[in-house]
C-alpha positions in Angstrom: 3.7 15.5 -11.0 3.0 13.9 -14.3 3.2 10.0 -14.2 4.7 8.1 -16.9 4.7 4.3 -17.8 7.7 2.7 -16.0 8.1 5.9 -13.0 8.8 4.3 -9.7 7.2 5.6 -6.8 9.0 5.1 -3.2 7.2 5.4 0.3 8.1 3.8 3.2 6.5 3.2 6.8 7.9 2.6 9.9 5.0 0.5 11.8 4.2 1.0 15.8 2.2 -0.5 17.9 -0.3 2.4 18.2 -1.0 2.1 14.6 -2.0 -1.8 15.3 -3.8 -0.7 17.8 -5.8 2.1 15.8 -6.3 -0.3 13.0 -7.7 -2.9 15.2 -10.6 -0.7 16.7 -11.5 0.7 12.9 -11.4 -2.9 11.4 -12.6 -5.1 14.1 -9.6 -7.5 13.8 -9.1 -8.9 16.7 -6.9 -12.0 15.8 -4.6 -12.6 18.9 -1.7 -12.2 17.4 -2.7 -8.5 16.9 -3.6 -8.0 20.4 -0.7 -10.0 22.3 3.2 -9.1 21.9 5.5 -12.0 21.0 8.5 -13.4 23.0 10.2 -10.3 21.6 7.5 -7.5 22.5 5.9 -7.4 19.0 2.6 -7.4 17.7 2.2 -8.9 14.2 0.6 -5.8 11.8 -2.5 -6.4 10.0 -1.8 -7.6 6.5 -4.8 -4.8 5.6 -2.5 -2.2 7.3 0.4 -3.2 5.5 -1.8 -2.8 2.4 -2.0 1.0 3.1 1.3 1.7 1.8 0.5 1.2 -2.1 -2.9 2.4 -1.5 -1.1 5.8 0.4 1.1 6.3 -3.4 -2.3 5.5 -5.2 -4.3 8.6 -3.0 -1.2 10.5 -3.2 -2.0 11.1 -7.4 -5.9 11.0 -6.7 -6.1 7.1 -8.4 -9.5 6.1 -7.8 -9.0 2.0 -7.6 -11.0 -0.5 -9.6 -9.1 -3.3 -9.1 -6.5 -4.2 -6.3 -4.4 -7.5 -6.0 -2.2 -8.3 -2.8 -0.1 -11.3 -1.7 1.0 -11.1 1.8 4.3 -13.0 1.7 5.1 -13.3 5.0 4.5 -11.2 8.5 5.7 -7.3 9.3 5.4 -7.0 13.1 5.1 -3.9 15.2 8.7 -1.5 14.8 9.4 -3.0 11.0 10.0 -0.6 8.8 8.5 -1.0 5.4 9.6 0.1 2.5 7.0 0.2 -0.7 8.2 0.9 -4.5 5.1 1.2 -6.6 6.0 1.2 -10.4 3.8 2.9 -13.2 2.8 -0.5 -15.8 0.0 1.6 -18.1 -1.2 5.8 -18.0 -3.1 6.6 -21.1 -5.9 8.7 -21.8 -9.2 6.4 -21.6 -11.7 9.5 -21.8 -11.9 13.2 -21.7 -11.2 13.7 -18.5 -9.6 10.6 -17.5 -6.6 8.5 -17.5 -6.0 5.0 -16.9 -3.5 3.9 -14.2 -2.1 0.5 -13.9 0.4 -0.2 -11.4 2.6 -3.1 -9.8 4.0 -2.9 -6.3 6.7 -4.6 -3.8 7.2 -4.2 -0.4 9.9 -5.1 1.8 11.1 -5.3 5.0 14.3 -3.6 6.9 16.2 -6.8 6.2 15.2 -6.5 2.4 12.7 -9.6 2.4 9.5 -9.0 0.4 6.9 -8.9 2.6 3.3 -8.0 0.1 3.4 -7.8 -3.8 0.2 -6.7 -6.0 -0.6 -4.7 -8.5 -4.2 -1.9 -8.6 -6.0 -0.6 -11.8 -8.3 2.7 -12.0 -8.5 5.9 -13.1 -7.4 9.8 -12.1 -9.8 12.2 -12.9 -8.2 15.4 -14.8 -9.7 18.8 -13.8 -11.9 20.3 -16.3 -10.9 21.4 -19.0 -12.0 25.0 -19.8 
C-alpha cells in the first residue's frame, strides 16, 4: 500500500490480562496497579503497552521511528478495547531510497474517550532500485 498525506490508518486492540502480564515480565514494571485487579477484576494496562498500537501501524509500513510523542490521557485497564486511528501528516521523498513519514495519532476507548494522543517521525526505506 502506497501512503499519502492525510490516509488514515485504523487498528484496534482488545487488551487482556495475559498481555499485562507478558508486558510486565519484558519491561520490569511492576507498579501495583499492574499486578493487582481492581474492585472490578481489572488490572490497569501499561501506558508503554498501550503505546504499541501506533507503533504496530508504524511496523506495519516498515517506518523506522526517529521521533515519537505520547500523552497518556487517562487509564485503559485489562478487557478495554482500544481503538487507534493513525493519520498520515508528511510522506515525501527525503533521499534516494527514502521517504519521510510524519504521523499524528488518537486512541480511544470502547466508550469513545481518548485515552493516548502523539504523533512519530522517521523514514521507510524503499527497496533498491535496479
Amino acid at each position: 500500500m502506497s501512503l499519502q498525506v492525510g490516509d488514515s490508518i485504523k487498528f484496534e486492540r482488545t487488551f487482556t490480562a495475559r498481555d499485562v502480564e507478558l508486558f510486565t515480565e519484558i519491561s520490569g514494571d511492576e507498579g501495583i496497579h499492574h499486578m493487582t485487579p481492581d474492585e472490578q477484576g481489572r488490572l490497569v494496562v501499561q501506558g508503554l503497552l498501550t503505546a504499541t498500537l501506533p507503533t504496530k501501524v508504524g511496523g506495519d509500513h516498515n517506518v523506522l521511528a526517529r521521533t515519537m510523542h505520547f500523552e497518556f490521557l487517562r487509564p485503559v485497564f485489562t478487557w478495554d478495547t482500544i481503538n487507534c486511528e493513525v493519520t498520515i501528516e508528511k510522506y515525501d521523498k527525503q533521499e534516494k531510497n527514502r521517504m519521510a513519514i510524519a504521523a499524528t495519532f488518537s486512541c480511544t476507548n470502547q466508550h469513545a474517550k481518548e485515552v493516548l494522543t502523539g504523533d512519530f517521525s522517521g523514514i521507510i526505506r524503499l527497496e533498491k532500485e535496479s
